[in-house]
C-alpha positions in Angstrom: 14.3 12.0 26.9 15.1 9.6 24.1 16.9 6.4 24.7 20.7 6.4 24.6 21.0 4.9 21.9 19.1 7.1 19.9 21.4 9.7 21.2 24.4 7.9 19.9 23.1 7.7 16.5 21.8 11.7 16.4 25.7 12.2 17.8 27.2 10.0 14.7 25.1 11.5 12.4 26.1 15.2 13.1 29.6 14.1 13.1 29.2 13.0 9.9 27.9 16.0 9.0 31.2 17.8 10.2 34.2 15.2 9.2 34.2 12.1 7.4 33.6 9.3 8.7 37.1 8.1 9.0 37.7 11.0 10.9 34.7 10.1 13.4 35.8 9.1 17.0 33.9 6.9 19.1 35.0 8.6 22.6 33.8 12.4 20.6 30.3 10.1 19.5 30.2 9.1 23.5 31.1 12.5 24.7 28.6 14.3 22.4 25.5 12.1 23.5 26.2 12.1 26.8 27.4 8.6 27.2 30.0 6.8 28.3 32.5 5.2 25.7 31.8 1.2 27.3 28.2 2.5 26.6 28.6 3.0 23.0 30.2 0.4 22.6 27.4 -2.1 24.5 25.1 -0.8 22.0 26.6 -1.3 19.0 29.9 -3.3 19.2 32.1 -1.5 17.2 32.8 1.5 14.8 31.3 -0.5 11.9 28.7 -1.7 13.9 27.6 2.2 14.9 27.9 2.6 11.1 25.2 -0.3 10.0 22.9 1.0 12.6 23.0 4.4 11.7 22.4 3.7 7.7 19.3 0.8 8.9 17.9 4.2 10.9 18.0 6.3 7.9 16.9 3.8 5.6 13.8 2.8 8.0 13.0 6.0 8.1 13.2 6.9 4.3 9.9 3.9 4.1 7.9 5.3 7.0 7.8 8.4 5.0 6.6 6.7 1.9 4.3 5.2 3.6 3.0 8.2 5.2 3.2 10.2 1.6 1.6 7.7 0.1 -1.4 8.0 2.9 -1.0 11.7 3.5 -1.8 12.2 -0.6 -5.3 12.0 0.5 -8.6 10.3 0.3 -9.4 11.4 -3.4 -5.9 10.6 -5.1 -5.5 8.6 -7.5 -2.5 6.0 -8.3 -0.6 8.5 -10.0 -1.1 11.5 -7.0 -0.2 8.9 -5.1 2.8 7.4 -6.5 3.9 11.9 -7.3 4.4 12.1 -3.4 5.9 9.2 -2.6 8.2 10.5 -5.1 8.6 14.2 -3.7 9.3 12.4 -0.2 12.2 10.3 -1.5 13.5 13.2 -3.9 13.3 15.8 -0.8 14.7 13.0 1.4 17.7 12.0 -1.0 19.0 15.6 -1.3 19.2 16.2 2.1 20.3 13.0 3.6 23.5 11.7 1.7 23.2 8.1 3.8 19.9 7.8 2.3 21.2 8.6 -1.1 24.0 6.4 -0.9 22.1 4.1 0.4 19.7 4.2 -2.8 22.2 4.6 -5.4 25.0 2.6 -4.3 26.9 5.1 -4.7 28.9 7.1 -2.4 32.0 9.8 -1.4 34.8 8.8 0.6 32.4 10.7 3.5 30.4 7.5 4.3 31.1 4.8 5.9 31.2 1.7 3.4 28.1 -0.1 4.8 26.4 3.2 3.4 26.8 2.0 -0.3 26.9 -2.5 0.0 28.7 -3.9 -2.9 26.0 -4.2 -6.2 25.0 -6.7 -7.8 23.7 -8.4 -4.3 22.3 -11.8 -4.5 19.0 -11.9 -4.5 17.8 -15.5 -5.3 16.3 -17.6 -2.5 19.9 -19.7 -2.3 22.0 -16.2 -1.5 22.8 -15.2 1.9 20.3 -12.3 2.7 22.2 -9.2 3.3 22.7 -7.8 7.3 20.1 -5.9 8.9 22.1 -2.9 9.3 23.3 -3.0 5.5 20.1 -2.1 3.2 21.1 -2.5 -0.5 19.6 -0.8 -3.3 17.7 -3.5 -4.6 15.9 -4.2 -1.3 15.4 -0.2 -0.9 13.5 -0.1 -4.0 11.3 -3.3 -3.2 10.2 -1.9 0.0 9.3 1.6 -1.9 7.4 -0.6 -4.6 5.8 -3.3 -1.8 4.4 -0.1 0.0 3.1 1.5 -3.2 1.7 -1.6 -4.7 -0.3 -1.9 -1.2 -1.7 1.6 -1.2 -2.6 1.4 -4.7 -4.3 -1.9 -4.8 -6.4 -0.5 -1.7 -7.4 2.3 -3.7 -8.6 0.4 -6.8 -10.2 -2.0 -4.6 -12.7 0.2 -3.0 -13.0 1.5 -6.3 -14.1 -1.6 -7.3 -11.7 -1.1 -11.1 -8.6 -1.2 -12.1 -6.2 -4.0 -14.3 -4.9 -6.8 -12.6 -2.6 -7.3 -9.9 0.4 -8.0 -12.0 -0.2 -4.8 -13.5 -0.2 -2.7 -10.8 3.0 -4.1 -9.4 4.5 -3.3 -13.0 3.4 0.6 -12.9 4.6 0.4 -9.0 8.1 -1.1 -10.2 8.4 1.6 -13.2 7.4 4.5 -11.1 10.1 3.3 -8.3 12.5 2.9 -11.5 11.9 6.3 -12.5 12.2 8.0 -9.3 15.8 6.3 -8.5 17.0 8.1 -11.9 15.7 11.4 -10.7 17.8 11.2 -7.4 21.3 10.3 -9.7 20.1 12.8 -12.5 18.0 15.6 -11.0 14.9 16.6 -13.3 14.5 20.8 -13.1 12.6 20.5 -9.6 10.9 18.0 -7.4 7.4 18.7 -8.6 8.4 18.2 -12.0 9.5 14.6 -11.5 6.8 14.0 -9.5 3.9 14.7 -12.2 6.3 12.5 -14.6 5.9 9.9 -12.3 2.2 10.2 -12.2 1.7 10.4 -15.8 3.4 7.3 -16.1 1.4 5.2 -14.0 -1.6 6.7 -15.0 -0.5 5.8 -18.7 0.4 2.1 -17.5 -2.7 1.5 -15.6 -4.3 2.9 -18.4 -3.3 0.4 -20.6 -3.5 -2.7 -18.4 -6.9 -2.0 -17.7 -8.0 -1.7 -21.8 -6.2 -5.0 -21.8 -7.7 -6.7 -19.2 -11.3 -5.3 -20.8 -10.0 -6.6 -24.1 -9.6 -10.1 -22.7 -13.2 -10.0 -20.9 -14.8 -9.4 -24.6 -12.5 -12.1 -26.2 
């Protein structure tokens, strides 16, 4: 039987598939899990607190699913197949899940709770405060997406033994996640569609990186 709070969030969540969140009551979140109220509240504080814990599970769960795309795209993919079903995953996953949308975007309804959307532009130098756990902003969304592509893809071009530079690859990574966030604010035709845009783009990048690393070896 899962934990109770992983009962509490399931509850919030299909409220907020019923009511906005305004409209969300602790004691029906409680009642709905099976919980008392004081137990709710021992796990998570408050209303807002529930809310920042709820948008960290989706968001967590948005980059275990990348990562298992990216693996699950199989032993003979290449960068771009495997950059095309991270891409269908977050697509698929965006459509269906409007905290995980929001929470990409920045962007959302008067549904959410605030902590789904964080205020943008975030401060992301070394001397800004770091943002709470339980509020992902874009920004760190789409670095986690690129960090976990970057990783699969260097491990592929490793045992390959080819392939440009690091640098490089982080580029393609950073453009494919780029491209990807516009599909989920402007929809391409279908899923699969974006996707093999995706991959043509990183094949085409890698492409290039590697003729100019080669260029530089003859040099």
């Amino acid at each position: 039987m899962p934990a109770a709070r992983e009962l509490l969030l399931d509850a919030a969540y299909a409220a907020l598939d019923r009511r906005p969140w305004s409209g969300v009551r602790m004691v029906d979140v409680a009642a709905a899990a099976g919980v008392s109220r004081q137990t709710l509240y021992n796990e998570f504080g408050s209303k807002a607190g529930l809310a920042r814990a709820l948008v960290r599970r989706e968001a967590d769960a948005l980059l275990a699913g990348v990562e298992r795309a990216l693996a699950d795209a199989g032993p003979t993919a290449d960068a771009g197949d495997r950059c095309a079903a991270a891409t269908g995953w977050i697509l698929r996953t965006a459509r269906a899940n409007p905290l995980v949308r929001a929470a990409l975007t920045g962007c959302r309804g008067e549904r959410l709770p605030a902590v789904a959307a964080p205020a943008v532009p975030a401060p992301r130098g070394p001397s800004g405060p770091a943002p709470a756990r339980g509020t992902p902003t874009p920004w760190a969304l789409a670095d986690g997406i690129r960090d976990r592509t970057d990783h699969a893809v260097t491990a592929d071009l490793g045992r390959a033994g080819q392939g440009p530079g690091a640098e490089t690859v982080l580029w393609a990574c950073e453009a494919a996640v780029r491209l990807t966030l516009s599909y989920v604010l402007a929809p391409a035709a279908s899923h699969e569609e974006a996707a093999g845009q995706v991959a043509r783009l990183v094949r085409a990048l890698l492409s290039y990186g590697e003729r100019t690393t080669e260029g530089e070896r003859t040099i």
